[in-house]
N, C-alpha and C positions, 0 to 999 in steps of 0.2 A: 504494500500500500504506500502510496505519494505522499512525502512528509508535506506540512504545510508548507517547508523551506522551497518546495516544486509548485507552488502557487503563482499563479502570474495573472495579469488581466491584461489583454489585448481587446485592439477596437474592434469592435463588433463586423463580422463578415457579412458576406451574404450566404455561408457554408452554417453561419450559427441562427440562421432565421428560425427554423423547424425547430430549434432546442426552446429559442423565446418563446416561441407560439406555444408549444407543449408546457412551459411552466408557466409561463401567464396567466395560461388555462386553468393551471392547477391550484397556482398558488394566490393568483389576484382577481382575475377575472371569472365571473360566472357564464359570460358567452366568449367566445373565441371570439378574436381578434381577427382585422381580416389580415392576408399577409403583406399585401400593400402598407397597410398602414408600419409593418416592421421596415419593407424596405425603404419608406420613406427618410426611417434613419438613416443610411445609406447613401441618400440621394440628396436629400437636401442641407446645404449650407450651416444652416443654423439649427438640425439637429443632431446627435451623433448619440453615442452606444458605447459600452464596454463588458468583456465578459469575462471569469472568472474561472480558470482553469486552474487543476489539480492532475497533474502530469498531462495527459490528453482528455481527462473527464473535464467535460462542463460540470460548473459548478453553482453558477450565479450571473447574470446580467442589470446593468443599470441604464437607462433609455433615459437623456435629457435634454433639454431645447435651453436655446442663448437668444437671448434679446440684447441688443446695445448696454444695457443696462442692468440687467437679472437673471438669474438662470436658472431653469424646474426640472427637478428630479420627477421625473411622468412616472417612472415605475422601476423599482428593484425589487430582486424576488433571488432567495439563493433555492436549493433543494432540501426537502422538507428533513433531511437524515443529515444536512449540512446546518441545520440551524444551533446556532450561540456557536458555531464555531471561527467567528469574526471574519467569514466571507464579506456578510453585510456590511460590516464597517470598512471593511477594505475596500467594495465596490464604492460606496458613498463618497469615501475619504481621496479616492482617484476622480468621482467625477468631482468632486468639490476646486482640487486642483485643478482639471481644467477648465472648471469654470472662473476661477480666482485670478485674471488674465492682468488685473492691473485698470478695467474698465468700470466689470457688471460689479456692485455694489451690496446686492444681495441674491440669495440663492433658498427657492422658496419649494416646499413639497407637502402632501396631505397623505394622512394615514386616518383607517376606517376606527371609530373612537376606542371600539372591543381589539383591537390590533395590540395588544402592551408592549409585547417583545417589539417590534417596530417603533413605539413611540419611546421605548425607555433609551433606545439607539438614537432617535434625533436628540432626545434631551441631552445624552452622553456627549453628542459630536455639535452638541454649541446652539442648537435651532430651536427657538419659543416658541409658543403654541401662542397663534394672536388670533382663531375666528377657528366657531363652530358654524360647519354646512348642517343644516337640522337635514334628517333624511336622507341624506344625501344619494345614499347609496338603497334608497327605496326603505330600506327596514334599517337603515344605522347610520347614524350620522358620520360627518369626515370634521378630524381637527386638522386646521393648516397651521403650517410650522412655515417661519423662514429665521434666515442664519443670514449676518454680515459677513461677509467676504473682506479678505482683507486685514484680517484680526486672525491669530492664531490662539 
């Protein structure tokens, strides 16, 4: 087995569309996703991707967008047999870095409110919780978090 010291994250392919999709599924989303919308990451400018390898096992993906200004974490998700094992914080902690460019000011994302492992991680890595979505997610609301950029 691949020590964690074999852990790497590279930019998201188009070879790692099928792994997003299949954990999206699993771990965020209640309908699939279509696949365009993955390789949009891909394709456009101001979104991009990374993902989260343990020798050649995918392990975890981060999908984020840049505005001039700010930049949102859309969705991270590691595997369900990989969780607390600080994939999570390592995918966040690289896009955080690229997002931290010297420009965007702050770097904003939302977790579903029953989510705790997830929101115990943004509080760890610097991010306030400033607005509850009531419902958001049809039966549970969403807290948004955003983090200053720029401040370690």
């Amino acid at each position: 087995m691949p020590s964690r010291s074999e852990r790497r994250v590279l930019p998201l392919s188009a070879e790692d569309i099928d792994f997003v999709l299949e954990l999206s599924q699993e771990r965020i989303h209640r309908d699939r996703l279509e696949r365009k919308e993955i390789e949009s990451y891909l394709q456009e400018d101001f979104l991009s991707g990374l993902v989260l390898f343990e020798g050649e096992r995918r392990i975890g993906y981060v999908l984020f967008r840049m505005s001039e200004f700010d930049g949102e974490v859309d969705e991270i998700a590691v595997r369900k047999d990989e969780e607390g094992k600080g994939g999570g914080a390592l995918l966040l902690q690289k896009a955080l870095e690229a997002l931290d460019d010297g420009r965007r000011k702050t770097c904003f994302l939302e977790a579903r409110e029953g989510n705790e492992r997830a929101r115990s991680l943004y509080s760890r890595m610097g991010f306030d919780g400033f607005r509850r979505r009531v419902a958001y997610y049809g039966d549970e609301d969403s807290i948004c978090y955003r983090k200053e950029l720029g401040r370690k």
